[in-house]
MARVEX-339896 format. One record per residue (C-alpha): residue number from 1; x negated, y, z; residue in three letters. Coordinates in pm, whole numbers. Layout:
N
NODE   n      X      Y      Z res
NODE NUM      X      Y      Z ALA
...
END
This chain:
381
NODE   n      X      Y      Z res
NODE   1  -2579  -4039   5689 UNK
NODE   2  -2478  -3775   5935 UNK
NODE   3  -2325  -3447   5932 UNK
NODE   4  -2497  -3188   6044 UNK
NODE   5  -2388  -2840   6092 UNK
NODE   6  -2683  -2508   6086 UNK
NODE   7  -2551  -2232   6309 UNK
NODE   8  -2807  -1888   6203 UNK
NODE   9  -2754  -1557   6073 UNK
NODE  10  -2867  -1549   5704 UNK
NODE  11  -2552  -1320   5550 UNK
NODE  12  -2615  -1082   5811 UNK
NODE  13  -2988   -990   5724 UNK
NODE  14  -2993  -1171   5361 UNK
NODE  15  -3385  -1102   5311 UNK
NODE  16  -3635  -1363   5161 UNK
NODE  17  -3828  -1438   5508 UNK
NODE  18  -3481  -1533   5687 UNK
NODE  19  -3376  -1731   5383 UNK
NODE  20  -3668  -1938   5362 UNK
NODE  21  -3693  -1988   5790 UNK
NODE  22  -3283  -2112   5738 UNK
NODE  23  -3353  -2315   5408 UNK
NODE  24  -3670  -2500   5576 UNK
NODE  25  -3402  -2680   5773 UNK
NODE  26  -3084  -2714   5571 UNK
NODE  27  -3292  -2884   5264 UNK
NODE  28  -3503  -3064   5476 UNK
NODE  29  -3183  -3240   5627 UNK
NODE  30  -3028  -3255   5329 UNK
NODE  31  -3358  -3425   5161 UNK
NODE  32  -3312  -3670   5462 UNK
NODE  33  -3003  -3799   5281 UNK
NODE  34  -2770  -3615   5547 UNK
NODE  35  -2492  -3392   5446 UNK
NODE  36  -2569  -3049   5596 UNK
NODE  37  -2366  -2721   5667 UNK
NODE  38  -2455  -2371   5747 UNK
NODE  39  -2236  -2220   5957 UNK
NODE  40  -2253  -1791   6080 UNK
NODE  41  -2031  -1558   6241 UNK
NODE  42  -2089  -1153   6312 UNK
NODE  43  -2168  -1058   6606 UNK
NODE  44  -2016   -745   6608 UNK
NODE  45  -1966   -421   6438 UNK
NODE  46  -2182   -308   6132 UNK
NODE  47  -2381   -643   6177 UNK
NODE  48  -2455   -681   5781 UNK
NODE  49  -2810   -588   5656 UNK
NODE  50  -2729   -426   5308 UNK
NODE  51  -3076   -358   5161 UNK
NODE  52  -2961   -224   4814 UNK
NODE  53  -2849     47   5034 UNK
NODE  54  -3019     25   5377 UNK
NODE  55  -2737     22   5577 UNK
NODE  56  -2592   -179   5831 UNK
NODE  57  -2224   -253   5773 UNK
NODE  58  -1911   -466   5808 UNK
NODE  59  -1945   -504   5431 UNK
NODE  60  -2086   -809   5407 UNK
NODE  61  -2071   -881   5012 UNK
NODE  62  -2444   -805   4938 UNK
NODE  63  -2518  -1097   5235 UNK
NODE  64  -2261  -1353   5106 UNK
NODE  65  -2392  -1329   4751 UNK
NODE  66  -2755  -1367   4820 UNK
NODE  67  -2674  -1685   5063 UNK
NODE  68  -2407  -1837   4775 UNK
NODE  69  -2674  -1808   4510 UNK
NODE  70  -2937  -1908   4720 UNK
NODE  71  -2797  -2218   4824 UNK
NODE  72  -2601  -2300   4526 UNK
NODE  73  -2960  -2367   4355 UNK
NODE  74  -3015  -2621   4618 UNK
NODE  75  -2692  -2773   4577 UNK
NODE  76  -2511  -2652   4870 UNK
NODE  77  -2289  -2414   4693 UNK
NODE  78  -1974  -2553   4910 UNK
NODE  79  -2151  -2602   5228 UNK
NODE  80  -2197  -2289   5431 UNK
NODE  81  -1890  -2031   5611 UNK
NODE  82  -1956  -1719   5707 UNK
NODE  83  -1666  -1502   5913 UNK
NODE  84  -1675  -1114   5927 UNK
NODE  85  -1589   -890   6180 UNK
NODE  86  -1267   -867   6086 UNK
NODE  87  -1250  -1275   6113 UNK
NODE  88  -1229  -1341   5739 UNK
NODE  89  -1385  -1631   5637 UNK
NODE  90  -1611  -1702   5372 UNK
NODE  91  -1742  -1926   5156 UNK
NODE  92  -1482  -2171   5328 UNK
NODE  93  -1143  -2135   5447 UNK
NODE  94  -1061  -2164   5842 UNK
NODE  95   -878  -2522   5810 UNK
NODE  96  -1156  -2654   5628 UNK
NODE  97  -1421  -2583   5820 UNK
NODE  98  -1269  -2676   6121 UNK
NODE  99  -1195  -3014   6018 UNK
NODE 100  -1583  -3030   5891 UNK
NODE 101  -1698  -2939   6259 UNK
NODE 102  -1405  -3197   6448 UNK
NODE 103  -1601  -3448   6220 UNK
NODE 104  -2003  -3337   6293 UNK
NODE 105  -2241  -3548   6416 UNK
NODE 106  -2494  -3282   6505 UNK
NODE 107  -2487  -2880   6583 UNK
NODE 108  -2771  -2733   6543 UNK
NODE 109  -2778  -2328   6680 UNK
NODE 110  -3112  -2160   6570 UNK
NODE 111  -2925  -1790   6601 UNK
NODE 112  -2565  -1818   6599 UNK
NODE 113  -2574  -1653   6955 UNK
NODE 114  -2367  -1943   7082 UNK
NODE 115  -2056  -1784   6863 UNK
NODE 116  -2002  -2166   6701 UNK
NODE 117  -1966  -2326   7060 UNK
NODE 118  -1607  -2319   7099 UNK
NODE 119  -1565  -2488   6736 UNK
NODE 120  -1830  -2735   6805 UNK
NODE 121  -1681  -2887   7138 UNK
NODE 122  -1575  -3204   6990 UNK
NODE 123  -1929  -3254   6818 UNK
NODE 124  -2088  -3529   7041 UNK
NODE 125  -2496  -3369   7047 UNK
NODE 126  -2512  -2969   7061 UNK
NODE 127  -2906  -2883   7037 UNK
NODE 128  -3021  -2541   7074 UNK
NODE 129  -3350  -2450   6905 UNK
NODE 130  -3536  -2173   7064 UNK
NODE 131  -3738  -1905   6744 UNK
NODE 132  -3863  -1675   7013 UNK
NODE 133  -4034  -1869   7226 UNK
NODE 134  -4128  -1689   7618 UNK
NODE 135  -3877  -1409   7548 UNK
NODE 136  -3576  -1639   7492 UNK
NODE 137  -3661  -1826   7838 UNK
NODE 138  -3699  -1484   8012 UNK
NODE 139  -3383  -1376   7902 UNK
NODE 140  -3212  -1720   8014 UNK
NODE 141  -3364  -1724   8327 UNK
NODE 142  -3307  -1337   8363 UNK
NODE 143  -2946  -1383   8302 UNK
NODE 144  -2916  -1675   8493 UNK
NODE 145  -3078  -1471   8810 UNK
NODE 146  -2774  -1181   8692 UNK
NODE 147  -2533  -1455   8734 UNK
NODE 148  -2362  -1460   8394 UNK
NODE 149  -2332  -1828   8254 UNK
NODE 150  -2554  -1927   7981 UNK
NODE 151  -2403  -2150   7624 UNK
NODE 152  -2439  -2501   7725 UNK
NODE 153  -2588  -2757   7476 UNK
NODE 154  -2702  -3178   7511 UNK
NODE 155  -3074  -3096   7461 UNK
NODE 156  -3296  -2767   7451 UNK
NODE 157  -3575  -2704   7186 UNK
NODE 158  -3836  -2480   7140 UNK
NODE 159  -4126  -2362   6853 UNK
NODE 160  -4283  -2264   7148 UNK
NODE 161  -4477  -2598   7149 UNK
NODE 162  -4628  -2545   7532 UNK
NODE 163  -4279  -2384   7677 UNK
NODE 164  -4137  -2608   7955 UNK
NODE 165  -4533  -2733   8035 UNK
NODE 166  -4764  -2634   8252 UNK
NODE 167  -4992  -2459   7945 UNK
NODE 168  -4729  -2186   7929 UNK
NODE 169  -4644  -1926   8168 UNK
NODE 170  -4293  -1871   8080 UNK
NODE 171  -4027  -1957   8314 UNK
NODE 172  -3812  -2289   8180 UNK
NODE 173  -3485  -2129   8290 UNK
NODE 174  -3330  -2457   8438 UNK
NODE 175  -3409  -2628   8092 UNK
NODE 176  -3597  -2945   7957 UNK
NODE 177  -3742  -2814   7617 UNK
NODE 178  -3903  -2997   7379 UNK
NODE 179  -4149  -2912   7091 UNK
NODE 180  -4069  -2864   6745 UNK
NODE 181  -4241  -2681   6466 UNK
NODE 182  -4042  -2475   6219 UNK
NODE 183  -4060  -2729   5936 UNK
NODE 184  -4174  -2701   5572 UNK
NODE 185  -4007  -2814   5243 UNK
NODE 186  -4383  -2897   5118 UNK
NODE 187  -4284  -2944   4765 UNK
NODE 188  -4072  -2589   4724 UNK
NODE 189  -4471  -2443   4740 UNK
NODE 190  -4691  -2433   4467 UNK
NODE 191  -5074  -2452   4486 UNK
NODE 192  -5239  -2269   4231 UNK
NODE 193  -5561  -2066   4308 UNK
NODE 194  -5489  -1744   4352 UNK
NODE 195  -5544  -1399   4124 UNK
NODE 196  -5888  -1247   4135 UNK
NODE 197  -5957  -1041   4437 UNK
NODE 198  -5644  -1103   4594 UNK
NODE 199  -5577  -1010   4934 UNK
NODE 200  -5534  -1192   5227 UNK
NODE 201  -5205  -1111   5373 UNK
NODE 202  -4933  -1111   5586 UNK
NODE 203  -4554  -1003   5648 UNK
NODE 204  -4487   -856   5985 UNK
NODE 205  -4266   -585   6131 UNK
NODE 206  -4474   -385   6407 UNK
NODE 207  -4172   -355   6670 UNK
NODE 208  -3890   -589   6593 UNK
NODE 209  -3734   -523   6937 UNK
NODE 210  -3797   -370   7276 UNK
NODE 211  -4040   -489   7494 UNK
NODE 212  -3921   -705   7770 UNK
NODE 213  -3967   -682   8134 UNK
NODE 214  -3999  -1049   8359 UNK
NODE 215  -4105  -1031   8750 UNK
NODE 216  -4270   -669   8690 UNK
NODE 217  -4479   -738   8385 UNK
NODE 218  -4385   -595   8063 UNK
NODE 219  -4414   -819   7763 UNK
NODE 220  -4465   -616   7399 UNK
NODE 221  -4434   -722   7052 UNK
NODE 222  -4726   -721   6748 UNK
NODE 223  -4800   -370   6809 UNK
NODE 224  -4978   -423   7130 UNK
NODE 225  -5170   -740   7013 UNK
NODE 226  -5319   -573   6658 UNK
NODE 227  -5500   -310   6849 UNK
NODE 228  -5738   -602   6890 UNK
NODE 229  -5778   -656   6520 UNK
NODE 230  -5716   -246   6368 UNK
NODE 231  -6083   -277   6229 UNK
NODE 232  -6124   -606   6071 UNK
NODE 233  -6075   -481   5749 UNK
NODE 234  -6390   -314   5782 UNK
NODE 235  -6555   -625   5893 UNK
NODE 236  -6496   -874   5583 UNK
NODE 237  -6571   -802   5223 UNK
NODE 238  -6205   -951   5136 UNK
NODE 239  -5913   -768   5087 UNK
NODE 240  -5691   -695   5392 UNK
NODE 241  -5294   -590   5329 UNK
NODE 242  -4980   -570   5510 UNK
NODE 243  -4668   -605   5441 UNK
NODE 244  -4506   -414   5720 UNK
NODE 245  -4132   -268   5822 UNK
NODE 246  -4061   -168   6152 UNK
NODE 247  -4044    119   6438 UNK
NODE 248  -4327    357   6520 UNK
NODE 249  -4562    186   6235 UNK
NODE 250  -4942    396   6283 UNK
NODE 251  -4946    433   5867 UNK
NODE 252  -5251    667   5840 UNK
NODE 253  -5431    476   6121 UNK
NODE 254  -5363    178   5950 UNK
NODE 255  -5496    342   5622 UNK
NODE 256  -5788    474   5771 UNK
NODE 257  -5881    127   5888 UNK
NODE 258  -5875    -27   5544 UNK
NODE 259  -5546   -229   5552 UNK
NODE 260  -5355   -181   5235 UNK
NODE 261  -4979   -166   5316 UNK
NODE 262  -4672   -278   5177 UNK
NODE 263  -4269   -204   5216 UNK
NODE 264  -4186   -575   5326 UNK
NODE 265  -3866   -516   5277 UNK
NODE 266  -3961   -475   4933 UNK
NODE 267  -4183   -785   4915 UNK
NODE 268  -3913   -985   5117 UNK
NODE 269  -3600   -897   4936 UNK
NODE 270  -3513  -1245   4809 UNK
NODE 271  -3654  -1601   4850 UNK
NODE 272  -3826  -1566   4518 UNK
NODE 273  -3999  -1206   4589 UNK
NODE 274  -4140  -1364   4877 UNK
NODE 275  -4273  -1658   4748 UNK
NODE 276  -4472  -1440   4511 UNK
NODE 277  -4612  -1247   4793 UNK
NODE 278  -4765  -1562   4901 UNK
NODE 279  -4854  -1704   4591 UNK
NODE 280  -5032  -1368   4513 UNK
NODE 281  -5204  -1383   4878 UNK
NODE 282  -5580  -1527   4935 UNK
NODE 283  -5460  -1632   5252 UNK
NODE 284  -5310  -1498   5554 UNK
NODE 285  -5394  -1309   5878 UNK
NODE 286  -5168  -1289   6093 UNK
NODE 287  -5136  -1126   6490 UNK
NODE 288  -4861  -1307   6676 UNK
NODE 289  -4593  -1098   6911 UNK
NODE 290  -4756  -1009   7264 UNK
NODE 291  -4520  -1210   7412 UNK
NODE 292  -4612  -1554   7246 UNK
NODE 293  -4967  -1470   7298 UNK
NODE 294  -4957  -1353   7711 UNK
NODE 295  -4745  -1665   7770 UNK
NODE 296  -4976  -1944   7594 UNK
NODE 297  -4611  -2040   7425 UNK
NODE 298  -4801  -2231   7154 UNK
NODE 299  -4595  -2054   6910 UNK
NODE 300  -4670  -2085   6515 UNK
NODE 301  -4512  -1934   6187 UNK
NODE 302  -4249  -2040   6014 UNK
NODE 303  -4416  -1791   5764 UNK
NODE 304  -4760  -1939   5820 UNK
NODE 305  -4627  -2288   5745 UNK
NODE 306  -4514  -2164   5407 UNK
NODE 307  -4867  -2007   5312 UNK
NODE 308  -5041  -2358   5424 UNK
NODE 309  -4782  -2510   5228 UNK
NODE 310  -4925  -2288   4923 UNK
NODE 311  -5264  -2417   4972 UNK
NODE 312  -5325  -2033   5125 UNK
NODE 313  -5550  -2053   5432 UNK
NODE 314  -5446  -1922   5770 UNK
NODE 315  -5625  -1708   5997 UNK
NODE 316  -5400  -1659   6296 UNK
NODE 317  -5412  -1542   6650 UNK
NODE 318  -5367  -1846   6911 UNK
NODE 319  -5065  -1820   7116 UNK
NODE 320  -5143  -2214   7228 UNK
NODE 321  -5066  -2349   6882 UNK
NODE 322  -5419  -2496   6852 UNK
NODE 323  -5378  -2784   7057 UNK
NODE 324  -5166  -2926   6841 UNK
NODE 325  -5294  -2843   6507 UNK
NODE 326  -5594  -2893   6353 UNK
NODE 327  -5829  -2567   6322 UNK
NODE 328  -6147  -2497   6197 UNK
NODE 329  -6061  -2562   5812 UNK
NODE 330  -5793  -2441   5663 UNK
NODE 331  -5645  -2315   5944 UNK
NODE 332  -5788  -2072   6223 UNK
NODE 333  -5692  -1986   6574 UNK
NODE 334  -5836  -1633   6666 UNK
NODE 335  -5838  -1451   6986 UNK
NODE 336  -6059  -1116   6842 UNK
NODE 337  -6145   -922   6602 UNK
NODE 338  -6491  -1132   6547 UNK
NODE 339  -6325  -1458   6576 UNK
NODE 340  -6087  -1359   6247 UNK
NODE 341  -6394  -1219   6075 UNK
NODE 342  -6583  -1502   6102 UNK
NODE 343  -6274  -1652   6021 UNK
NODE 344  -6271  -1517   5689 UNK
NODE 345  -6642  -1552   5580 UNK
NODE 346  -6582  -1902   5624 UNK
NODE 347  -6322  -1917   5410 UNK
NODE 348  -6455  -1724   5157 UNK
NODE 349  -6773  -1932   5172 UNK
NODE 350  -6608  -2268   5029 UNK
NODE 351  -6242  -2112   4949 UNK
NODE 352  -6125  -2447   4761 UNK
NODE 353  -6244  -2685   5063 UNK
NODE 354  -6025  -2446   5263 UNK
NODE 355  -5736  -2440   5020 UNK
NODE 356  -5710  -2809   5036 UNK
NODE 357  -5690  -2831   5381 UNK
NODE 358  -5461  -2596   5420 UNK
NODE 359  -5227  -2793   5211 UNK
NODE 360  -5267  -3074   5381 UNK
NODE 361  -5198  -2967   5737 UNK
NODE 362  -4851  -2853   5561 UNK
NODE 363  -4774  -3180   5473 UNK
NODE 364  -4921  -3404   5757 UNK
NODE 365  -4792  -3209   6044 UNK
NODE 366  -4538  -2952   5939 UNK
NODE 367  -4339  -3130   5624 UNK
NODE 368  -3942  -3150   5683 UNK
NODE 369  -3977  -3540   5591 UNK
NODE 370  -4168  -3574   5947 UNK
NODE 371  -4044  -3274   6153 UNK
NODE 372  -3686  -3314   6125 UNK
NODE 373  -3703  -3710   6092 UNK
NODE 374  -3864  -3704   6434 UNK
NODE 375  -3630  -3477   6545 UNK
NODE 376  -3314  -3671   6447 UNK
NODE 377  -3521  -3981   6553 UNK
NODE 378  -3539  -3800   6894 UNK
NODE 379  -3144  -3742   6874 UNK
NODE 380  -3059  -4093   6789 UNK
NODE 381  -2955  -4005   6425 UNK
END
């Protein structure tokens, strides 16, 4: 058995999406018989998401509750710390979480912005895992190229399953990355058919940052890649709906187009509210950010995993990802507007062949059991 310590940010923006993205990988390594921690610091002022009151603050009670509870029901009520900006700790005092990390095996930093690294010295394999695949390596390389050191870890991973090959476009910033998919606890996800007429859906935030800029070309988010698919609703029979947060969101243009929309916020607000999204979904459609998509990053969901892993069928536009899953049942890789369509009509056409395959590319490909036993295999753990 190791120990393995999860640096993220889950108290700082406590919604459902996050919780389940973090939880993927501390119950999958805890399922692996290994005894896991989840470790977080702020990274600065007013860095806590408080959505009873949509604010962001130093407060960070609303954020520490939601992550206690959550992971208390998972047994790993005594296994997480989280320090504020005024560097009190949580969930575990400063001694004892200090001796935890001088006795790790593994550190694991999926979004702790390197803030762990100083604590983790002593821990013999530091892997960083890369969520943003393209932008992360453009900001690496971009700050490399500023002259400002980067966080330096053993080995370099990325969801981005082409970055570091010659199928992606990205730069590799001076780094070996390997491929890993954001893994799946299979067996947290239900498959029951879904309620009459539901919608096929999807939970997305139209800007989530500000476009980036790498050797004169300007890389966007989802906005700039759903202008491909704004009519599609008015190409299938099935229901199309968002679930949708973010900047400069087209509402009435969206409206006019069909697409029913949703406060995600709403429908993410805990783990459970957003596992009922996706139990209540026909499927998913889903545009990826324009940066996955212009760099061939072979990027796929963490989200989409989830609605194969609820026997939900996934229509989603190809960053790469498709040569190395299976499409064509179950799970599509789109590039337009008549690709999805057709997408859909198929699925619609024999929904419970679909459904079944869906669930099963969850648990052949993307299930914790093989992901993050590979990936420990890879580490020598």
């Amino acid at each position: 058995m190791a120990r393995i310590i999860v640096g993220s940010y889950l108290v700082q923006f406590p919604l459902g999406g996050y919780m389940s993205w973090v939880g993927q990988w501390l119950l999958g390594f805890q399922r692996l018989g290994h005894e896991v921690w989840l470790v977080e610091r702020s990274y600065g002022p007013n860095s806590c998401y408080d959505p009873s009151s949509n604010v962001m603050t130093d407060d960070c009670s609303y954020g520490t509750a939601q992550v206690g509870s959550f992971l208390a029901r998972h047994g790993l009520e005594k296994r997480w710390c989280f320090v504020d900006f005024g560097k009190t700790y949580h969930g575990c005092e400063r001694a004892s979480i200090e001796d935890v990390l001088r006795a790790a095996d593994l550190f694991v930093d999926m979004g702790s912005h390197g803030l762990w690294l100083d604590e983790a010295a002593s821990i013999p394999l530091r892997v960083f895992v890369d969520g943003e695949p393209g932008y992360r390596q453009m900001m690496f390389e971009t700050t490399g190229r500023e002259g400002h050191a980067l966080p330096e870890y053993e080995r370099y991973y990325s969801v981005g399953l082409n970055v570091g090959t010659p199928a992606c476009i990205a730069p590799d910033a001076g780094k070996h990355w390997r491929p890993i998919f954001d893994p799946v606890v299979t067996d947290l996800f239900s498959c029951e058919p879904p309620p009459t007429r539901a919608p096929f859906t999807t939970v997305m935030s139209w800007q989530a940052h500000s476009p980036i800029e790498f050797n004169g070309v300007t890389y966007g988010q989802k906005d700039v890649e759903f202008a491909k698919f704004m009519d599609l609703p008015c190409r299938v029979k099935a229901p199309m709906e968002l679930a949708i947060s973010g900047k400069n969101t087209p509402i009435d243009l969206l409206k006019k187009q069909g697409w029913r929309l949703l406060d995600s916020f709403r429908v993410t607000l805990t783990f459970d509210s957003w596992q009922d999204y996706i139990r209540g979904s026909r499927g998913e459609f889903s545009v990826a950010k324009n940066v996955f998509v212009a760099t061939n990053s072979g990027f796929f969901s963490d989200r989409s995993a989830a609605y194969l892993a609820s026997g939900r069928p996934v229509v989603m536009q190809e960053t790469g990802f498709s040569a190395h899953l299976p499409c064509g049942s179950g799970l599509f890789a789109v590039r337009n507007v008549e690709e999805a369509a057709a997408a859909i009509d198929s699925i619609e056409s024999d929904y419970t062949r679909h459904s079944r395959d869906a669930r099963e590319i969850a648990v052949e490909y993307l299930d914790t059991r093989r992901v993050l036993g590979n990936f420990l295999r890879e580490l020598g753990l």
